[in-house]
C-alpha positions in Angstrom: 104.1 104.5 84.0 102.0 107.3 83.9 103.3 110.5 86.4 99.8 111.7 87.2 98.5 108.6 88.6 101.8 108.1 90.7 100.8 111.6 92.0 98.1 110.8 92.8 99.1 107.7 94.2 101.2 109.7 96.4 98.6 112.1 97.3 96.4 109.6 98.8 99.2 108.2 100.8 100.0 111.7 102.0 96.5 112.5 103.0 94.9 109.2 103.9 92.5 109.0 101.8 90.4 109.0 98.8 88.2 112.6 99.0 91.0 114.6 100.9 93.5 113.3 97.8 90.4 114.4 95.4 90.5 117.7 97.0 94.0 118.9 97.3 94.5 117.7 93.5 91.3 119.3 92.4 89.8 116.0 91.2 86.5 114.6 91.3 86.4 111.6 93.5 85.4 109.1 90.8 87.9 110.4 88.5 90.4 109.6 91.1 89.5 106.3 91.9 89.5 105.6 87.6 93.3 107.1 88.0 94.1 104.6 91.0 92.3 101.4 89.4 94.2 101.7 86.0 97.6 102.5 88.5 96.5 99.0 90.2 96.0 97.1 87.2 99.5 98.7 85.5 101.6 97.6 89.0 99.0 93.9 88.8 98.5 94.7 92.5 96.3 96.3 95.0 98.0 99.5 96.7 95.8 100.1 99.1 93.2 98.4 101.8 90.2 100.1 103.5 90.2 100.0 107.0 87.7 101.6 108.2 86.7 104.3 106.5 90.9 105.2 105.9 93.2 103.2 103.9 96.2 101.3 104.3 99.2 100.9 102.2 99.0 97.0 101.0 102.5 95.5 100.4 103.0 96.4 96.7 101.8 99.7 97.7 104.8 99.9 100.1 107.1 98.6 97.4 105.9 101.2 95.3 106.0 104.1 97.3 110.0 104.7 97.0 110.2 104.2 93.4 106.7 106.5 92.8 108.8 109.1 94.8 111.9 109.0 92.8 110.1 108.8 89.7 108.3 112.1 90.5 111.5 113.6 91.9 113.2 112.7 88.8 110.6 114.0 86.4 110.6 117.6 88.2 114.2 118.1 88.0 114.0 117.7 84.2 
């Protein structure tokens, strides 16, 4: 599993959504979204739902928000 794309998995969850996540990680918005889609199609899941104009962890997205955490935790302390 690839650490940038779980970072910025977890930077969308932090911020809420797609262009703030962009932003703070100094991405462009469609690169981000590439990062996401190939994280989605690695897990075989959706992690996210629009709602709105926000988004919304989906259930696999919930299950994979520990694990992304540790993962990133882990990989810092290395």
């Amino acid at each position: 599993m690839n650490l940038d794309r779980l970072e910025i998995f977890l930077k969308i969850v932090e911020t809420g959504s797609m262009g703030s996540a962009a932003q703070a990680l100094a991405l462009s918005q469609p690169a981000l979204s590439r990062s996401l889609k190939l994280l989605e199609e690695e897990v075989g899941a959706l992690l996210f739902s629009r709602q709105g104009r926000g988004l919304v962890l989906s259930a696999a997205g919930r299950a994979l928000l520990p694990r992304a955490k540790q993962l990133l935790e882990s990989a810092t302390l290395t």
